[in-house]
N, CA, C and O atoms as a MOPAC input file, in Angstrom:
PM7 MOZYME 1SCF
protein

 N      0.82200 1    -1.18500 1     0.00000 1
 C      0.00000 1     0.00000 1     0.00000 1
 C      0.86600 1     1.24800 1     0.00000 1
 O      0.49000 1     2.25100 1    -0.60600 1
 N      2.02600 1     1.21400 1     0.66800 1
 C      3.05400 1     2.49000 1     0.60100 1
 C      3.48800 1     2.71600 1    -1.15400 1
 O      3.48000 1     3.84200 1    -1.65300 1
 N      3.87300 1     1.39600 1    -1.99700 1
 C      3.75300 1     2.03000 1    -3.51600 1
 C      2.84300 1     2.81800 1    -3.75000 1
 O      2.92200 1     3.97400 1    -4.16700 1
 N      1.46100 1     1.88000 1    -3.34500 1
 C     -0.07400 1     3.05600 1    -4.14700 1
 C      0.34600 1     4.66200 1    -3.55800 1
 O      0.70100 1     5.59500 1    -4.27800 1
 N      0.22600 1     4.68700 1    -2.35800 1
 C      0.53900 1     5.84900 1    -1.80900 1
 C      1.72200 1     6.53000 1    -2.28500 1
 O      1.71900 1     7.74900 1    -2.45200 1
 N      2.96500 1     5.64500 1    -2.56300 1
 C      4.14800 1     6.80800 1    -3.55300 1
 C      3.30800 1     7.25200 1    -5.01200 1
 O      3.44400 1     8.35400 1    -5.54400 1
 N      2.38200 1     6.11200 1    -5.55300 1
 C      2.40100 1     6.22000 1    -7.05200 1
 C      0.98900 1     7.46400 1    -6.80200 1
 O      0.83200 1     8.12600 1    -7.82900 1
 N      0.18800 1     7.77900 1    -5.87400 1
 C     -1.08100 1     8.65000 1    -5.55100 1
 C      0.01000 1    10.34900 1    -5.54100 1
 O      0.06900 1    11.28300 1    -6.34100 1
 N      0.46300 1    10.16900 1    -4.69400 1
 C      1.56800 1    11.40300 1    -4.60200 1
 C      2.22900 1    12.03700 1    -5.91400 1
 O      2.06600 1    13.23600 1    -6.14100 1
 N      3.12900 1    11.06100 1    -6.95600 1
 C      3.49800 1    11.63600 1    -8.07700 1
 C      2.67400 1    12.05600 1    -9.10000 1
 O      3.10300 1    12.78500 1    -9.99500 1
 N      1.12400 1    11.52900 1    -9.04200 1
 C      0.15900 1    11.79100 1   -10.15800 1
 C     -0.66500 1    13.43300 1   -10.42400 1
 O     -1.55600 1    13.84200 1   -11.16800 1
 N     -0.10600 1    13.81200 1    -9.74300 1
 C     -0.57200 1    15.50400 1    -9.54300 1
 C      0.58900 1    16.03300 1   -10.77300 1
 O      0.40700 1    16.97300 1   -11.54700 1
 N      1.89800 1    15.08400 1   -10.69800 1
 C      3.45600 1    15.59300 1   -11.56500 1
 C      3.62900 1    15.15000 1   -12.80800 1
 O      4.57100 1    15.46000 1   -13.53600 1
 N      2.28600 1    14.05400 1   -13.21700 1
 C      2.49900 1    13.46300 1   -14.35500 1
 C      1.80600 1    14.03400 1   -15.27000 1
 O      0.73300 1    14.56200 1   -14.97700 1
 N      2.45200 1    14.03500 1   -16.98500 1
 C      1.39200 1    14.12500 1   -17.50500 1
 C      0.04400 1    12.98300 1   -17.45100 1
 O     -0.15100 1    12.14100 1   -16.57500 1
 N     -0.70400 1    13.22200 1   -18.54200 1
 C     -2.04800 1    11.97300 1   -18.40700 1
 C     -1.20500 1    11.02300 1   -19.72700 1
 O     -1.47500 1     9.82900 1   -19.59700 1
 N     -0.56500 1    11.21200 1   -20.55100 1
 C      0.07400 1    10.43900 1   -21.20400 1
 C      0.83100 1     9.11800 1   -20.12500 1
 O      0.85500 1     7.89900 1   -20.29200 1
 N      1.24500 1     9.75000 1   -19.30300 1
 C      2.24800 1     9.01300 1   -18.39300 1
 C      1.49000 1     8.46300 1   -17.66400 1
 O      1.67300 1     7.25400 1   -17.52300 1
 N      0.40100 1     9.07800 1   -16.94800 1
 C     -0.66000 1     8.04700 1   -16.11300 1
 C     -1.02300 1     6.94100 1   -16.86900 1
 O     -0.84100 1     5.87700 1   -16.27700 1
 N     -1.31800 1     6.88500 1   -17.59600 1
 C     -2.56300 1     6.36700 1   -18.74400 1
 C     -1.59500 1     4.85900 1   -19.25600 1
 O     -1.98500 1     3.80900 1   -19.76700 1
 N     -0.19900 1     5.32800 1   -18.84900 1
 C      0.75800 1     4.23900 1   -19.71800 1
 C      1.93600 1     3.74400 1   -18.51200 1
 O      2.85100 1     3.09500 1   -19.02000 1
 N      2.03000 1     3.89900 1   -17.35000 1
 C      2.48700 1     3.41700 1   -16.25300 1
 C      1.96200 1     3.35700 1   -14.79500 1
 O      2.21800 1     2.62100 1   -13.84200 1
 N      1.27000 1     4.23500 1   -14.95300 1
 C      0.11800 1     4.79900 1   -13.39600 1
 C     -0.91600 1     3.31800 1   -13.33900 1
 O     -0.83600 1     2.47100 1   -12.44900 1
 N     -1.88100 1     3.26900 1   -14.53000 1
 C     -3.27600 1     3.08600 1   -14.40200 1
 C     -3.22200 1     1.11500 1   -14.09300 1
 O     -3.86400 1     0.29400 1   -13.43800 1
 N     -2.01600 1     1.12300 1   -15.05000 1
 C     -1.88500 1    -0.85100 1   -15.07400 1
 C     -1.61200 1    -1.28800 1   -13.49900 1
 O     -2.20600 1    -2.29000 1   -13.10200 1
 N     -0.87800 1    -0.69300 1   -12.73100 1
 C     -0.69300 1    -0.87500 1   -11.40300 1
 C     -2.12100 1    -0.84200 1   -10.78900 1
 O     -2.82000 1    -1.72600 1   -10.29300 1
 N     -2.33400 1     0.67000 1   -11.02400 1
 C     -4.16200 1     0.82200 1   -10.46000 1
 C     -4.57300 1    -0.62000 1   -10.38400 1
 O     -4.65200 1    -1.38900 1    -9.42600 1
 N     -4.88900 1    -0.81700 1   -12.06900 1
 C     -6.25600 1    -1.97400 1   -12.11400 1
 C     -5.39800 1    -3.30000 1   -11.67700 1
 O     -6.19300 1    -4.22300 1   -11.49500 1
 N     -4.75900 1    -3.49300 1   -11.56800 1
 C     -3.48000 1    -4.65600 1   -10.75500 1
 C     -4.11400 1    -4.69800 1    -9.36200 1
 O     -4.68300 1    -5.75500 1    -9.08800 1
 N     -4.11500 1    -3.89900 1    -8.59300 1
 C     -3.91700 1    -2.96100 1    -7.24200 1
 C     -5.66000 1    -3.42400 1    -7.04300 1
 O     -5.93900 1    -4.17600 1    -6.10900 1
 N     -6.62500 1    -2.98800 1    -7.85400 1
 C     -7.94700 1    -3.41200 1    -7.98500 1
 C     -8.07700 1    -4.86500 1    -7.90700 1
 O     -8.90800 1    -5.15000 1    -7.04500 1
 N     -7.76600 1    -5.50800 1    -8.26100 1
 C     -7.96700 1    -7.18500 1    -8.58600 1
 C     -6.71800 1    -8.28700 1    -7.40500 1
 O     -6.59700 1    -9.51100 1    -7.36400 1
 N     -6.02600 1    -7.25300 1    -6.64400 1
 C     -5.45600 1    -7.84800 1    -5.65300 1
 C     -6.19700 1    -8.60200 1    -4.59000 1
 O     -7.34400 1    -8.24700 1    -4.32000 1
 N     -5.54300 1    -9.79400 1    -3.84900 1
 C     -6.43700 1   -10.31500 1    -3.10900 1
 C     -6.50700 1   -10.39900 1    -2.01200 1
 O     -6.81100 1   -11.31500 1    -1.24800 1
 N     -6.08000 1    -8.93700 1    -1.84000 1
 C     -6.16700 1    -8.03900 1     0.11800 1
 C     -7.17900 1    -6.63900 1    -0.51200 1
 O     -6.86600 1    -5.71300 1    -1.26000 1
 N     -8.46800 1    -6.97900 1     0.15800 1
 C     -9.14600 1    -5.80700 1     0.08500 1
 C     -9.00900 1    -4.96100 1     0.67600 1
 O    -10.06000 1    -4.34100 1     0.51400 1
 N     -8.08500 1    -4.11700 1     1.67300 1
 C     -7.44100 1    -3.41400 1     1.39300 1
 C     -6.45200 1    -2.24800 1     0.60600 1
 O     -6.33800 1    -1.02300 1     0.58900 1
 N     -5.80800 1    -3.46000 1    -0.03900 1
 C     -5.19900 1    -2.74900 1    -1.34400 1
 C     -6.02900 1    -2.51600 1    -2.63800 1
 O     -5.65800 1    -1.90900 1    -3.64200 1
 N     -7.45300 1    -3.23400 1    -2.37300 1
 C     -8.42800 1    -3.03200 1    -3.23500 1
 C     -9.12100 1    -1.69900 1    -3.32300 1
 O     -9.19800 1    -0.94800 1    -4.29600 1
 N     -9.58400 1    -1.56500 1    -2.17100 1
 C    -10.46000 1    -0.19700 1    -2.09900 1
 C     -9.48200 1     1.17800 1    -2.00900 1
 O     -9.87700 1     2.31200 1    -2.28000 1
 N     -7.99800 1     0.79500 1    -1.53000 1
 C     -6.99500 1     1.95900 1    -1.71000 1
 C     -7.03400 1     2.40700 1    -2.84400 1
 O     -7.08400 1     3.59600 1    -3.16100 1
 N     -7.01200 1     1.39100 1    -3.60000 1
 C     -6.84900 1     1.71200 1    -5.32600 1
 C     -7.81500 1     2.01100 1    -6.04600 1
 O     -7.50100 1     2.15300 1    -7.22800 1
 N     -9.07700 1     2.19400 1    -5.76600 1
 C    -10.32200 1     3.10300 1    -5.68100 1
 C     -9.68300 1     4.58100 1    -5.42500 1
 O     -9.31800 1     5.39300 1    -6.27400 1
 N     -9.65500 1     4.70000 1    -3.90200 1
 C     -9.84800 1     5.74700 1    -3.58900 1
 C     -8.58700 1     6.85600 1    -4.23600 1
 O     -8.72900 1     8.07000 1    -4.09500 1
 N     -7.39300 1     6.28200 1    -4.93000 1
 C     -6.37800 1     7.07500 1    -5.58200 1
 C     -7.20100 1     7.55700 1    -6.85700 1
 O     -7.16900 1     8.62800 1    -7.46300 1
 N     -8.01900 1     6.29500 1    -7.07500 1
 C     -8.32600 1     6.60700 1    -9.20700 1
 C     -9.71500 1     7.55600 1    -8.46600 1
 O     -9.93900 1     8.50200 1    -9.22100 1
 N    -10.65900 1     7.57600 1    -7.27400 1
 C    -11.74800 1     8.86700 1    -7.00800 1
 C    -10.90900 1    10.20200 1    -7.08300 1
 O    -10.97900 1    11.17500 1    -7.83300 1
 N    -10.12000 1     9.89000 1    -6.06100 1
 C     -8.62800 1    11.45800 1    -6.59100 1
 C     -8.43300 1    11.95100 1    -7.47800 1
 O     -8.54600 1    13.16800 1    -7.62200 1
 N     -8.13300 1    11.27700 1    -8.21100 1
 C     -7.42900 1    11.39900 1    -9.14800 1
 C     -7.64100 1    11.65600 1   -10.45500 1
 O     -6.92400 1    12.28100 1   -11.23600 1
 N     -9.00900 1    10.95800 1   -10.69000 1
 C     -9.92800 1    11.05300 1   -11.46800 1
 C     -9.79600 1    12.08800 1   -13.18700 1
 O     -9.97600 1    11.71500 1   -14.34600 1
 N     -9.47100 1    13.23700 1   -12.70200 1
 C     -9.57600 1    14.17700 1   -13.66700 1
 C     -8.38700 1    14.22100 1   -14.19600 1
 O     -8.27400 1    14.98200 1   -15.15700 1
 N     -7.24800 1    13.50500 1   -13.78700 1
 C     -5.74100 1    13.64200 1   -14.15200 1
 C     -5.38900 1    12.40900 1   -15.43800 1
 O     -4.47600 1    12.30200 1   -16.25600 1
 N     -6.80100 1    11.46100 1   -15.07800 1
 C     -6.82100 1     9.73400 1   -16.31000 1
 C     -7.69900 1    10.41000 1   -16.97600 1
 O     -8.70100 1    11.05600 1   -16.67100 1
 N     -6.85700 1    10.01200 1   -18.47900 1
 C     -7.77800 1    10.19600 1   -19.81700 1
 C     -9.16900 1     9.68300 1   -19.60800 1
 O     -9.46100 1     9.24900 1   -18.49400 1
 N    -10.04900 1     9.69100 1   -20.56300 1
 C    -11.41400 1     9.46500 1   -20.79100 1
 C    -11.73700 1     8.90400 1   -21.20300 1
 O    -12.88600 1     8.63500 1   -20.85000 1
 N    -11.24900 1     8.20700 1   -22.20800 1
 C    -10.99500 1     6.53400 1   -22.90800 1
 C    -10.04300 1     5.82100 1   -21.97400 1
 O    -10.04900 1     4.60100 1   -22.13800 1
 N     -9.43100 1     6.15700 1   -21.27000 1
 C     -9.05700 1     5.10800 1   -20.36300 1
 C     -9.83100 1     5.03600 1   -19.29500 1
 O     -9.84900 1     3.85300 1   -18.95500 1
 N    -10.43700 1     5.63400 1   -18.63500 1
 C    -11.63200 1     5.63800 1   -18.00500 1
 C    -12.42100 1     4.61700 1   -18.27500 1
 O    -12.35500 1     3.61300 1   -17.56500 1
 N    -13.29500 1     4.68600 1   -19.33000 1
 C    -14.27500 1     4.48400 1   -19.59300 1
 C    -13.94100 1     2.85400 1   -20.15700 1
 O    -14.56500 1     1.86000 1   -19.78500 1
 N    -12.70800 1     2.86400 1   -21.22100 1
 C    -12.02600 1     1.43700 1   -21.11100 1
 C    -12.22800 1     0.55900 1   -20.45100 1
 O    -13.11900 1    -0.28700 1   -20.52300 1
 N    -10.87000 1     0.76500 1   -19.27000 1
 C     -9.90300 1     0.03000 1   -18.49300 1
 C    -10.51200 1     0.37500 1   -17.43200 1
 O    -11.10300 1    -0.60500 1   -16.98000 1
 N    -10.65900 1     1.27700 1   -16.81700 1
 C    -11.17700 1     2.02200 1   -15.42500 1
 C    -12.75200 1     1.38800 1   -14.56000 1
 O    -13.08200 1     0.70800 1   -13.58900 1
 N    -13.26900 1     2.06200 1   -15.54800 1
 C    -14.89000 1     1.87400 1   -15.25300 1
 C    -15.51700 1     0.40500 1   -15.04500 1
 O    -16.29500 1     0.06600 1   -14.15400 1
 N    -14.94100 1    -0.45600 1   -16.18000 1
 C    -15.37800 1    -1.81300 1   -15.86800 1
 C    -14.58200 1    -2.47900 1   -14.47000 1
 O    -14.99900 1    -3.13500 1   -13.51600 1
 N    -13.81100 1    -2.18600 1   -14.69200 1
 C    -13.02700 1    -2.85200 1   -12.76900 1
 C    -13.79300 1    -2.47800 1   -11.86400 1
 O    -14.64200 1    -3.21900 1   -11.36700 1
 N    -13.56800 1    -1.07700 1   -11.46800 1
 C    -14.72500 1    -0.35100 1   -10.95100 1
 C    -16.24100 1    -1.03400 1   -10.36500 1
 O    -16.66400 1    -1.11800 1    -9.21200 1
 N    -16.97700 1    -1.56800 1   -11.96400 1
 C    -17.75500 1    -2.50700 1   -11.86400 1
 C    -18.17700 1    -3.62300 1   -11.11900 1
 O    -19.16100 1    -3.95500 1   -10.45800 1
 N    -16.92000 1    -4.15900 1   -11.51000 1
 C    -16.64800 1    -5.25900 1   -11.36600 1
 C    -16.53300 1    -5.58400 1    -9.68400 1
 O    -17.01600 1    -6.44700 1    -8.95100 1
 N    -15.56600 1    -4.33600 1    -9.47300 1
 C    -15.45200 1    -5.02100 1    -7.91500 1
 C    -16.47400 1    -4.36500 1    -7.33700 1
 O    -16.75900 1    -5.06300 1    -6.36400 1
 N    -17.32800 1    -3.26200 1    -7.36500 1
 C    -18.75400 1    -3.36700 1    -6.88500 1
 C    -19.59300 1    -4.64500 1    -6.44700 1
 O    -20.46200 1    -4.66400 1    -5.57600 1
 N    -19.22000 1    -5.55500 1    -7.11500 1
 C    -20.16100 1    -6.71900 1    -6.74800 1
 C    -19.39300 1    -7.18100 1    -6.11800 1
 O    -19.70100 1    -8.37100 1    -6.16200 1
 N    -18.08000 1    -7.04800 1    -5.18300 1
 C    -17.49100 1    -7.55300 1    -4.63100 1
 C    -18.15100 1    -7.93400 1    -3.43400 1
 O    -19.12600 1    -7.29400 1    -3.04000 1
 N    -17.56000 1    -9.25100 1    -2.61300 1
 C    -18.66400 1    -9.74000 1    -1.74100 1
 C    -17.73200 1    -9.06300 1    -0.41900 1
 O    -18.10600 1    -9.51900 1     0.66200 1
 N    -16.78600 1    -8.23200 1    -0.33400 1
 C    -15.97000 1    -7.34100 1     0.38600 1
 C    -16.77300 1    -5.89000 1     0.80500 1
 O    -16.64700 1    -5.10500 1    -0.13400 1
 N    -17.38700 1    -5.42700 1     1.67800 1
 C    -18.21800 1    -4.24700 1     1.76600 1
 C    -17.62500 1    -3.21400 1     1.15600 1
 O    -18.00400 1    -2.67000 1     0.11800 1
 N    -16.26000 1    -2.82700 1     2.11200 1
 C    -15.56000 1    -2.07600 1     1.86000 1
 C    -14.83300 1    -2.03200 1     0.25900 1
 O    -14.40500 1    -0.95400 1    -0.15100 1
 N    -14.76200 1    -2.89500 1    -0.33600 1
 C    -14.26300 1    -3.08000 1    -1.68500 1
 C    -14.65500 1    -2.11700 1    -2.35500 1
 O    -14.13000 1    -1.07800 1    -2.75700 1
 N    -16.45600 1    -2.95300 1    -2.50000 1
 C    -17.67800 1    -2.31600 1    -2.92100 1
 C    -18.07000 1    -1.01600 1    -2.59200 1
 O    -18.80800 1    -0.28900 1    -3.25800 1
 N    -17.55900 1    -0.78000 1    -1.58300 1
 C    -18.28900 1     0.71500 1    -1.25100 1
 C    -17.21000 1     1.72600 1    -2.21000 1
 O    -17.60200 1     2.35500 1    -3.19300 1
 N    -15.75600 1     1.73500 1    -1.69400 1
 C    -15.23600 1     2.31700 1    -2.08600 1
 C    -14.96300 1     2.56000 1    -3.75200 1
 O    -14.39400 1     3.53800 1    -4.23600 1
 N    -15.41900 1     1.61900 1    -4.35300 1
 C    -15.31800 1     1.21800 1    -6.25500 1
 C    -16.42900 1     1.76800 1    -6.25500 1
 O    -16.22200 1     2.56000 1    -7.17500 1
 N    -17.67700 1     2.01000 1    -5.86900 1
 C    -19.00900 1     2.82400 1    -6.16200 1
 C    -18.74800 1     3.98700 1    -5.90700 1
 O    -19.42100 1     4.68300 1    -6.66700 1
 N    -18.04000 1     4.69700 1    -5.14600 1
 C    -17.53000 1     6.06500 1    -4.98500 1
 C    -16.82700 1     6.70500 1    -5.98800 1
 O    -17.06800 1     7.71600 1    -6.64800 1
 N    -15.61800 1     5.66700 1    -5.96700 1
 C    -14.55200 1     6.58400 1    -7.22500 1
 C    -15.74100 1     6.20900 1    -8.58300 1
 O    -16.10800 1     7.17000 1    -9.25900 1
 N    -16.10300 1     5.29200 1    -8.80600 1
 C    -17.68700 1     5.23600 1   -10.25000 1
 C    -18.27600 1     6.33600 1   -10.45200 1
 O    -18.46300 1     6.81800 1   -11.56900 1
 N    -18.69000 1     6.92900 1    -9.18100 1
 C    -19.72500 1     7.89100 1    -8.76500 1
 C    -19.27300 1     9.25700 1    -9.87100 1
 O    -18.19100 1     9.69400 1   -10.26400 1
 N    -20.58000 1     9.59900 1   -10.08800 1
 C    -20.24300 1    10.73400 1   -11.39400 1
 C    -19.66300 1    10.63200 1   -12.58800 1
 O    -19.42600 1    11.63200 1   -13.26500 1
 N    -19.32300 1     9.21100 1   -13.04100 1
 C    -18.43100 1     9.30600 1   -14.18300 1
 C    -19.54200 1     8.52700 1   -15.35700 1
 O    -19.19600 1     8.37800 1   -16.52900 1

């Protein structure tokens, strides 16, 4: 969780080219891990962060994980992947 948290910190410094092509694969990695924990962390960087990831990657790569772990049988998973979803 201290990577997510280094990689949450540099994304304010990146372009979205650079998110989009080293940032986001960790993200959805980070999403599909099997400590929910590091699950819903990685929510709450891409709710952050949000406006800094392209819009086709969003809507791509992003949104369906997102989805996906919504139905997670993890509360917290779920709660937090319906949040960063939220508005997009």
């Amino acid at each position: 969780m201290s990577a997510l948290s280094s990689l949450s910190a540099m994304m304010g410094q990146l372009r979205e080219d650079h998110i989009t092509e080293h940032i986001v694969p960790t993200l959805i990695k980070a999403c599909g891990d099997k400590v929910p924990n590091v699950q819903f962390c990685a929510s709450k960087i891409i709710k952050e962060h949000r406006s800094r990831i392209a819009t086709s990657c969003m809507q791509d790569v992003i949104i369906p994980k997102l989805r996906e772990n919504m139905q997670d049988s993890d509360k917290d998973v779920a709660h937090y992947a319906k949040l960063a979803a939220e508005d997009l």
